[in-house]
Backbone bond lengths (Angstrom), bond angles and torsions (degrees), N, CA, C in turn:
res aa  C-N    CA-C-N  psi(-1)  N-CA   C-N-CA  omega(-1)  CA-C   N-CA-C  phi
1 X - - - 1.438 - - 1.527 107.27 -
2 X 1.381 111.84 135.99 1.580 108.10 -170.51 1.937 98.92 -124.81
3 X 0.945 152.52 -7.81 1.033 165.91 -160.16 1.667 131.71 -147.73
4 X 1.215 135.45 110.78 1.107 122.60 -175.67 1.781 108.68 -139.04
5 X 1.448 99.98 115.15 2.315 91.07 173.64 1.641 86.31 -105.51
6 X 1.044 92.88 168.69 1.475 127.37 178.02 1.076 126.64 -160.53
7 X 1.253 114.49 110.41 1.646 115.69 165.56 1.806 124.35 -87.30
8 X 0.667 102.71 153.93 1.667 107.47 -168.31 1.674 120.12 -142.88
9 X 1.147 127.05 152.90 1.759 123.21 171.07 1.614 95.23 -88.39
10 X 1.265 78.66 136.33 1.946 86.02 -170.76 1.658 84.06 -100.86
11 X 1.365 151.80 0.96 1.713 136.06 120.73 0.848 121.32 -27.82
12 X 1.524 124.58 -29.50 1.955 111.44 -160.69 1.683 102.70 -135.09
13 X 1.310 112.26 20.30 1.585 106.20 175.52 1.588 80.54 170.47
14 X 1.822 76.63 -170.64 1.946 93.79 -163.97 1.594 84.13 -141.70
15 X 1.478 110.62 -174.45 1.559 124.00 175.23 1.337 118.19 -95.71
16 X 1.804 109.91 -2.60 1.427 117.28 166.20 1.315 124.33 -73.61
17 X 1.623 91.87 -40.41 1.884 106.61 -175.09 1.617 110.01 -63.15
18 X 1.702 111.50 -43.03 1.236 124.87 -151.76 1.980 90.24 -79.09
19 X 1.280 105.69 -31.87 1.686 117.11 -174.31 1.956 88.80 -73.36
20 X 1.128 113.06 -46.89 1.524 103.84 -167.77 1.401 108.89 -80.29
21 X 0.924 126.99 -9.41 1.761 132.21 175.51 1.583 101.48 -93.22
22 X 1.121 116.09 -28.53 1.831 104.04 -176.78 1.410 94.80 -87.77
23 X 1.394 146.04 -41.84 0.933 126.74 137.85 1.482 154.69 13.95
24 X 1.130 81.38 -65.30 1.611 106.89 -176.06 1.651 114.51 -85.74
25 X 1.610 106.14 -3.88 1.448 115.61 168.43 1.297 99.88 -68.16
26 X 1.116 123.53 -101.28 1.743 133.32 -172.22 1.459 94.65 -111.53
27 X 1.572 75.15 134.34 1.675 103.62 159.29 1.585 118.72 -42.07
28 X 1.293 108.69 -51.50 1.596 119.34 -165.12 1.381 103.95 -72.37
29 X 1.275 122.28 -33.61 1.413 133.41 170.11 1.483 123.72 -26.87
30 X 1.039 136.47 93.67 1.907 146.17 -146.48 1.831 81.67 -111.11
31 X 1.355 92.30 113.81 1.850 96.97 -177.43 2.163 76.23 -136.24
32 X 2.360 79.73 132.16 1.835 84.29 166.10 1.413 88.02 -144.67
33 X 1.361 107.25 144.31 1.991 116.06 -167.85 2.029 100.89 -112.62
34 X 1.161 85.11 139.29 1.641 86.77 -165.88 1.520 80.39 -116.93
35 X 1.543 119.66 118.58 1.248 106.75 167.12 1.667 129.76 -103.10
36 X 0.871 127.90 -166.13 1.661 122.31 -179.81 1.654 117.99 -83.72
37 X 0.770 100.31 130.19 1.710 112.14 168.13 0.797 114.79 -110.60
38 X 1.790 134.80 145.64 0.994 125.22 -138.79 1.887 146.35 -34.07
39 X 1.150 85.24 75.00 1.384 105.98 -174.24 1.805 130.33 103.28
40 X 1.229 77.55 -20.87 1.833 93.81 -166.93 1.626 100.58 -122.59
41 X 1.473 105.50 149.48 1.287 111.02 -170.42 2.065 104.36 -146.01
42 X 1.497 119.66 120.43 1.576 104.57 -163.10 2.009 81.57 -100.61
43 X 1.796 77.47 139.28 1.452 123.09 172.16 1.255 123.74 -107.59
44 X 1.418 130.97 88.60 1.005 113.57 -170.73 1.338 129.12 82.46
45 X 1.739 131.10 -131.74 1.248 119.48 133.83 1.567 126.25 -88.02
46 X 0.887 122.26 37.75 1.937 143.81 -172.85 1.330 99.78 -114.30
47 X 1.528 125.31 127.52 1.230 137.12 122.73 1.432 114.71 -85.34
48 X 1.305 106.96 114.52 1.496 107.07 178.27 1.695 90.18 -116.46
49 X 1.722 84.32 146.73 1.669 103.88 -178.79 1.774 103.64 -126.19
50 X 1.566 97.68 133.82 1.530 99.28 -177.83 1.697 113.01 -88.16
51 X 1.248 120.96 123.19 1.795 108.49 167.90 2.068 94.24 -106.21
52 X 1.187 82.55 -144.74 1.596 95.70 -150.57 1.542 122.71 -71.37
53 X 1.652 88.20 -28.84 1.811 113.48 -167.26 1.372 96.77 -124.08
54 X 1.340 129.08 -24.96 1.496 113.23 -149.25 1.499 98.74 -163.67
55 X 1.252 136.82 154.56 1.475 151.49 158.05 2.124 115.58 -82.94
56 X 1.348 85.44 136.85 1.646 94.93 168.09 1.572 101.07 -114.54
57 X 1.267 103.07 142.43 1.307 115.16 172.09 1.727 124.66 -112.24
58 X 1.267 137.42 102.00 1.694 105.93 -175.82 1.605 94.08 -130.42
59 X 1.327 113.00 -165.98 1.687 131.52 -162.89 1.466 92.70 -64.82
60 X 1.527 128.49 141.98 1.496 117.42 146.42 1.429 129.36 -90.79
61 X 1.018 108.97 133.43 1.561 83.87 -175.32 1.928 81.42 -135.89
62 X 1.889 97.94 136.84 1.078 146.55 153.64 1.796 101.53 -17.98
63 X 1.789 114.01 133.35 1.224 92.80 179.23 1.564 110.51 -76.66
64 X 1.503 109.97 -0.65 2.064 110.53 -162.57 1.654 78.59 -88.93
65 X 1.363 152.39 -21.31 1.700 144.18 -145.70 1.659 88.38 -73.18
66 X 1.698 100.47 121.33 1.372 104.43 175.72 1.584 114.33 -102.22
67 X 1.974 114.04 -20.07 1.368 115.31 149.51 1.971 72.97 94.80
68 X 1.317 129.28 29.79 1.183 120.80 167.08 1.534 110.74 -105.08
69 X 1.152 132.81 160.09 1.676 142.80 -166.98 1.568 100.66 -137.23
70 X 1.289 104.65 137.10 1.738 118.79 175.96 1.838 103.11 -67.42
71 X 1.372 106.38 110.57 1.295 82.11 160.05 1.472 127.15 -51.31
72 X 1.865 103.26 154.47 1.712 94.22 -174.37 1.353 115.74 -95.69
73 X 1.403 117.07 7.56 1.354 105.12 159.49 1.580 120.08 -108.71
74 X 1.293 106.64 33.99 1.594 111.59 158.92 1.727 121.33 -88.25
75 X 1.113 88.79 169.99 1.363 99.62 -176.58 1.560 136.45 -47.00
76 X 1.377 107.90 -11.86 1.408 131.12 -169.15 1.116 111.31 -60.05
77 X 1.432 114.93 179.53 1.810 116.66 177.16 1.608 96.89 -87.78
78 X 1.285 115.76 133.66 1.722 110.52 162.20 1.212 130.78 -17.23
79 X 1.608 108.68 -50.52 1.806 113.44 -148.99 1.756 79.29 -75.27
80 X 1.706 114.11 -59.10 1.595 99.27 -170.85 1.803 124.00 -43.09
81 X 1.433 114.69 -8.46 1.411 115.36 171.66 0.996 146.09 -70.09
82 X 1.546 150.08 111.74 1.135 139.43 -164.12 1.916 117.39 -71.18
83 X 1.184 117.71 127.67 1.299 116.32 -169.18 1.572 102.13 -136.96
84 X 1.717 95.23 138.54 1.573 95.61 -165.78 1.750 99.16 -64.46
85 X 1.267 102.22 -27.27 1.697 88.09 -169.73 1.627 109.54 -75.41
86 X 1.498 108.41 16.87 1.589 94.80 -172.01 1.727 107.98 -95.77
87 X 1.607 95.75 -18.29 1.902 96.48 154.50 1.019 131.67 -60.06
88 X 1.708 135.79 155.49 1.164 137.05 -172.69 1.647 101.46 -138.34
């Protein structure tokens, strides 16, 4: 398992307990808790933001993401190239 979110009632536990109980599975077990800042917390490629009733989820993008593409007839290796047929 390489990834884990969790939501929780912050009434009936905390992110210490839930960090000290996964823990407490295996020793070897490497657990690190990224928590939310103001409101929003990035997952992956997800910034998810909490409101009152419900969660929004949209793209994260990196503050360095300049949203630039190699041209494909440069010099580069292929696979690093963006190609329309590589959308689905």
């Amino acid at each position: 398992m390489d990834d884990i979110f969790i939501l929780y009632n912050q009434n009936k536990t905390n992110e210490q307990q839930i960090f000290n109980n996964i823990n407490k599975i295996n020793k070897h077990l490497q657990t690190k808790i990224n928590s939310e800042v103001d409101d929003n917390i990035q997952f992956l490629d997800l910034t998810i933001h909490k409101k009152k009733h419900h969660i929004t989820i949209n793209i994260y993008r990196k503050p360095t993401e300049t949203d630039t593409t190699i041209n494909y007839h440069s010099n580069h290796p292929l696979n690093k190239k963006w190609r329309h047929t590589d959308i689905t």
